[in-house]
N, C-alpha and C positions, 0 to 999 in steps of 0.2 A: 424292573427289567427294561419297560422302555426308555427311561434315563439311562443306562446303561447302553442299548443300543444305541442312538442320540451321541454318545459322547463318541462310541466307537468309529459310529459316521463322520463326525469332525472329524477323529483324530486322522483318517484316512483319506478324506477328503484336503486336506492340511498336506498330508505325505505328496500325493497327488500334485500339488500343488507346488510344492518347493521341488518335484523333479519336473515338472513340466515348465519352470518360470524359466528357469536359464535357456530353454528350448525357443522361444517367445522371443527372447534379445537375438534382434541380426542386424549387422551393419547395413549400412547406411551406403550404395555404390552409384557413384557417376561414371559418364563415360563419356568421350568425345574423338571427335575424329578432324584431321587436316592434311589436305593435300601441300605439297610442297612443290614448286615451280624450280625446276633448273637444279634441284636437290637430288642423287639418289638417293640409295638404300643405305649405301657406308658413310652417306655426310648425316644421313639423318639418325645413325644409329652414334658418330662422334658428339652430333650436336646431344644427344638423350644422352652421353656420356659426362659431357659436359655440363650437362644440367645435373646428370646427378652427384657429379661431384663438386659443384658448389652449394648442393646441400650441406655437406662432410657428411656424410651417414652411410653404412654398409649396404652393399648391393651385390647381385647376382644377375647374370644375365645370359643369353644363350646366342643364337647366330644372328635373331631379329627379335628379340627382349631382353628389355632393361627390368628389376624387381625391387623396390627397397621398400624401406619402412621410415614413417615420418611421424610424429606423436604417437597419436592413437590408432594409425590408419597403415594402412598398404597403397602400393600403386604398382603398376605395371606399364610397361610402354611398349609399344610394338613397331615397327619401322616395317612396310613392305614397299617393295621397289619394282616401279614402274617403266625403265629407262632413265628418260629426261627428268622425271619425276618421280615423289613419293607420297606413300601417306602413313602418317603416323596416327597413332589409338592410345589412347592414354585411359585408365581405368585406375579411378581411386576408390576405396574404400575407406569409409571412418569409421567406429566402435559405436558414435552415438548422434554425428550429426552430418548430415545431407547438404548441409550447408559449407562444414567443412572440407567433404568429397570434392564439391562441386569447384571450390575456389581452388584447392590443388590442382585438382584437373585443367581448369583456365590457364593455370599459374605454368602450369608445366606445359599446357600447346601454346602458350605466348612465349615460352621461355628458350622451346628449339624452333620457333618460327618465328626468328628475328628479321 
């Protein structure tokens, strides 16, 4: 009988286990911010247009976000407008590495703040 309890422990504890592990995996997000000089809100949302379209990759966007997907990852970009000025947010997310978050996110505020 205690073998028998013993195995039922495992076998439940295993169950446990396999639905809780996928809960455990969460991506990986950076985030970054830059003011823009002498930019507003509609050059800075052309330029995140333009960056996103020499990805080639499908995007979505609203009046002040750009959305796409890149390998394994998301990003998002936000343009707020200042006047004379702006500032853009960039926010990536990768499936498994923090390292690759982080180099889109560079990749993308060096790439509309030419």
């Amino acid at each position: 009988m205690k073998r028998l309890h013993s195995i039922a422990t495992g076998l439940l504890s295993m169950g446990f286990a396999a639905v809780s592990l996928p809960a455990l995996a969460q991506p990986q997000i950076a985030s970054g911010d830059r003011y823009l000089d002498n930019i507003d809100g509609a050059e800075c949302l052309a330029r995140a247009d333009a960056f996103v379209d020499s990805l080639e990759i499908e995007s979505s966007g609203g009046e002040i976000d750009r959305t796409g997907y890149f390998n394994d990852g998301v990003f998002r970009i936000l343009c707020y407008d200042y006047g004379s000025y702006s500032m853009v947010v960039v926010f990536a997310a990768h499936d498994e590495s923090a390292e690759v978050a982080t180099d889109f996110m560079r990749y993308a505020l060096d790439s509309i703040d030419y």
